[in-house]
C-alpha positions, 0 to 999 in steps of 0.5 A, a space after each residue: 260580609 257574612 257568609 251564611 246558609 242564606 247567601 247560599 239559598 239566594 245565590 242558587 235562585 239567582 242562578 236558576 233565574 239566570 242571573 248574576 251577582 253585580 260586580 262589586 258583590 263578585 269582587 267580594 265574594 272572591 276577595 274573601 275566598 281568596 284570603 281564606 284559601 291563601 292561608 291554607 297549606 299546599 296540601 290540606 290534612 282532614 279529621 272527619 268521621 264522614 267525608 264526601 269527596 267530588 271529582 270533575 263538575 266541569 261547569 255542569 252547575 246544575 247537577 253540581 247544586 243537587 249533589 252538593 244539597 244532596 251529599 249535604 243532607 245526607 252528610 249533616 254537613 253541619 256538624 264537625 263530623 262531615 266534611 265534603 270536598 271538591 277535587 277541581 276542574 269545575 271549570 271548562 266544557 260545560 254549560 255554566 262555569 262560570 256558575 259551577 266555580 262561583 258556587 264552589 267558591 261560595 260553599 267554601 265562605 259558608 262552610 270554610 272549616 267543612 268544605 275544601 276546594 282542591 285545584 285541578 289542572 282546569 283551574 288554570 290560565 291555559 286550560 281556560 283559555 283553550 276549553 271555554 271559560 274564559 270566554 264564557 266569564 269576560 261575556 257574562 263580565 268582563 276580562 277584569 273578573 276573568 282575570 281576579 278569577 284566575 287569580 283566585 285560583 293559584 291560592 286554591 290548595 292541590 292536594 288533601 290528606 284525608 283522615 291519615 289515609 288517603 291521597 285525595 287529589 286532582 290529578 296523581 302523585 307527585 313526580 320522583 326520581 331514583 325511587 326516592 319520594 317527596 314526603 308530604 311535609 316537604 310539599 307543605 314548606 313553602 306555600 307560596 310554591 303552589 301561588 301560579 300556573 301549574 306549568 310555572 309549578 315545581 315538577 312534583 306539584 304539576 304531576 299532582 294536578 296532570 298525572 294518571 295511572 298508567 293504563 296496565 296498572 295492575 302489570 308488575 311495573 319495573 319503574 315509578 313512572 311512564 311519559 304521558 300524553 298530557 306533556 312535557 314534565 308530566 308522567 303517568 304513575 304505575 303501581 310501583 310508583 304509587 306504592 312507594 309514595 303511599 308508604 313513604 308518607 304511611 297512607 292507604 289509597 288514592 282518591 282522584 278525578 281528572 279521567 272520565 269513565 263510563 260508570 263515573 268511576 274507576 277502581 286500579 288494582 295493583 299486580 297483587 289484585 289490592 285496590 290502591 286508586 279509586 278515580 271518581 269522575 262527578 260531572 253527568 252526561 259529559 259534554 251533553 252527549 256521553 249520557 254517564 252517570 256522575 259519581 261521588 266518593 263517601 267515607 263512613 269512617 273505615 267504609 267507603 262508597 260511591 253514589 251515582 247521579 243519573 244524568 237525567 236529573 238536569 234541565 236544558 243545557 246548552 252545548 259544551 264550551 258554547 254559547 247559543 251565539 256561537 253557533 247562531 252568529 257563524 251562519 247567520 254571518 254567512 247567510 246574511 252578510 254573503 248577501 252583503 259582501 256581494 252587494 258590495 262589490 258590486 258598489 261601483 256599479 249597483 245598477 247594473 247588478 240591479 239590473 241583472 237580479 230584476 228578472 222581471 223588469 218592475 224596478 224592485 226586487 224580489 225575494 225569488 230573484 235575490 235567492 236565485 239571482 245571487 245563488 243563496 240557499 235560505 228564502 227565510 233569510 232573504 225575507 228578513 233582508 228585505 224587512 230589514 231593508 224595506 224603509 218604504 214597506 212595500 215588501 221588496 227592495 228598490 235601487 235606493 234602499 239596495 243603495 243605501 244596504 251597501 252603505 250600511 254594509 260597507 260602515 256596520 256589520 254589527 248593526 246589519 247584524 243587530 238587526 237581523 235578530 232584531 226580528 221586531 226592530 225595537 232596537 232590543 233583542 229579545 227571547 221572542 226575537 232570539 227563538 224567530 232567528 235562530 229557527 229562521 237560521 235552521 232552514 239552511 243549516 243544521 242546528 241540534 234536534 233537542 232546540 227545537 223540543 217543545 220549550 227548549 229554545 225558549 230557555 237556550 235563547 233566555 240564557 243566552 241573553 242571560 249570558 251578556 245580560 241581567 236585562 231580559 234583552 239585549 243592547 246593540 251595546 251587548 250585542 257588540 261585545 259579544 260579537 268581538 269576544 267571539 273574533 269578528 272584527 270590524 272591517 
């Protein structure tokens, strides 16, 4: 295929659409971004009059598209003159990672000599599987296309030399003992060294991606380097350390991400007041509740600058590392499924829990007397158990019906489950139907304030079926996978 500035243009309307390549298209997309960044050293070396670097998007996809549009323009990125370059972590925390990394992949195919992707430490089995990711790609596709994902990201390159002056990484510098640094060209000997998780890396390329300045960098220090909170093999560098590498291999300054600031930024000065690490940090409002700014890093030949986002500029997003299903599907399960546990283990004896809950003796139940009679806190939720469960219409639930709720209960809860957002029972699962349960869910637990501005919901309830689908509704098919990624199990 041939990636040109139109694959570009049609992946940003599918993304805003909330909708996704098809696989075959994806295992392409990352097949050749695979072979390109496979060839390419550990450490990446970069001529260019004007260079735009990014640090940490996490997932934040739609700021990442109006910075990087933004940056472009500005850059006339379309020259040999610009070169823009992500340093890692667009994965993890966010809103849309899956998104975030596949856009990144794509500036890439587009732009393979003027755009660079650096690997961060969230580029990673580990991180993904703790912080969001992986659970977010196998719902919008499956663990195969986690897995190539993940595979795509041990070729990803972990450092770059920027116009023989500048370190631009993720993380820091790489690890040394007995004051003697690594030059760059012995990174670069072996490429293959760099090909798997970063804990399985060589000592020196882990601290590339982890490390961070230490917090009195601008103390004298009388050592390279401190242990760190990240873990075991990885130290945080102090300004003696950094001196020495940057010497070692004749360059200026440090360019990092990997920590977040309040102003999206961060200068370290040296015990001689001279800058020797800018850290930026790119992924605005992080974590949809830190309302910073993002920033990015240009160099204009010998100056440099930093831009700021503001954190306004993004549509709705939904919480970080989530999905509108897992914070709808735990209460409604506890709402809902209470009811049925109760039910059943009164199984044995339906009548006589019948019985008790028929306050009024009419040989039907109520919603007043399922409320109270079973001690539960939402009336919403009891209405909509007896519409589900009503198979004669007349708006209460008889013996029979309580009798065959416990059946249902005791072979399908995902179908209980199903039908319970189901509001319309249509078999299909739609926005209308999304929005009507989870504000039917919010009378007894406290869901965000924001869902519930005028159009919010709407669009976390589009995504959200966006999420296991390209249909505008969700499948009991769909419904299914997204209730065993999420860990309920069949009982």
């Amino acid at each position: 295929m041939k990636y040109t500035e139109k694959f570009l243009n049609d992946l940003e309307i599918m993304f805003n659409e909330f909708r996704l390549p098809e696989d075959e298209d994806m295992e392409n997309y990352v097949k050749d971004a695979i072979k390109i960044l496979k060839e390419e050293d550990n450490i990446v070396f970069i001529n260019a009059t004007n260079v735009t670097l990014f640090g940490d998007i996490h997932g934040q996809y739609e700021y990442q598209r109006i910075m990087y549009r933004k940056e472009f323009e500005q850059g006339n990125s379309t020259s040999k003159d610009h070169v823009m370059v992500q340093l890692g972590d667009c994965l993890d925390r966010g809103p849309q990672n899956l998104e975030s990394f596949v856009y990144t992949l794509a500036w890439k195919l587009v732009y393979p000599k003027n755009f660079y992707f650096i690997r961060g430490n969230h580029e990673s089995l580990s991180m993904t599987r703790k912080y969001g990711a992986e659970k977010e790609i196998t719902m919008k596709y499956s663990t195969v296309m986690y897995n190539r994902l993940m595979e795509c990201c041990k070729y990803i390159p972990i450092a770059a030399v920027v116009n023989s002056k500048y370190w631009c990484v993720h993380g820091g510098i790489p690890y040394f003992q007995k004051d003697d640094p690594p030059k760059i060209e012995t990174l670069n000997e072996d490429r293959k060294l760099r090909f798997s998780e970063p804990r399985f890396m060589p000592i020196e390329m882990q601290n590339i991606l982890w490390s961070d300045p230490v917090s009195n960098f601008d103390e004298k220090p009388d050592r390279c380097f401190q242990s760190s909170n990240r873990g075991s093999n990885i130290y945080d560098f102090t300004s003696l350390g950094t001196r020495k590498f940057l010497e070692k291999n004749r360059l200026k300054e440090i360019i990092r991400g990997h920590e977040y600031y309040d102003k999206g930024y961060k200068v370290f000065k040296n015990h001689e007041n001279a800058t020797v690490v800018r850290s930026i940090f790119s992924s605005p409002n992080y974590c949809n509740k830190q309302n910073n700014p993002g920033t990015v890093m240009q160099i204009r030949g010998n100056h440099k600058q930093i831009s700021t986002y503001s954190p306004t500029t993004s549509g709705v997003e939904l919480p970080p590392s989530t999905s509108l299903w897992e914070f709808i599907l735990p209460p409604a399960m506890k709402l809902y499924l209470e009811f049925g546990v109760r039910v059943l283990e009164y199984r044995h004896r339906l009548p006589e829990l019948f019985k008790t809950l028929d306050k009024d003796g009419n040989g039907k139940l109520d919603a007043n007397e399922i409320l109270q009679g079973l001690n539960l806190k939402s009336d919403k939720t009891v209405m909509r158990m007896i519409k589900v469960h009503d198979t004669d219409g007349d708006g209460v639930i008889s013996l029979e019906e309580l009798k065959n709720m416990c059946i249902n209960f005791s072979r399908d809860r995902e179908s209980i489950l199903f039908m319970f957002f189901d509001d319309d029972l249509d078999k299909r699962i739609s926005v209308k139907d999304l929005v009507k349960s989870v504000k039917r869910i919010n009378s007894s637990v406290k869901l965000p304030k924001y869902w519930f501005d005028k159009g919010v919901l709407e669009v976390l309830a589009f995504q959200s079926i966006h999420l296991l689908t390209n249909k505008n509704f969700v499948s009991y098919e769909d419904f299914d996978k997204v209730f065993s990624i999420l860990g309920y199990k069949k009982d």
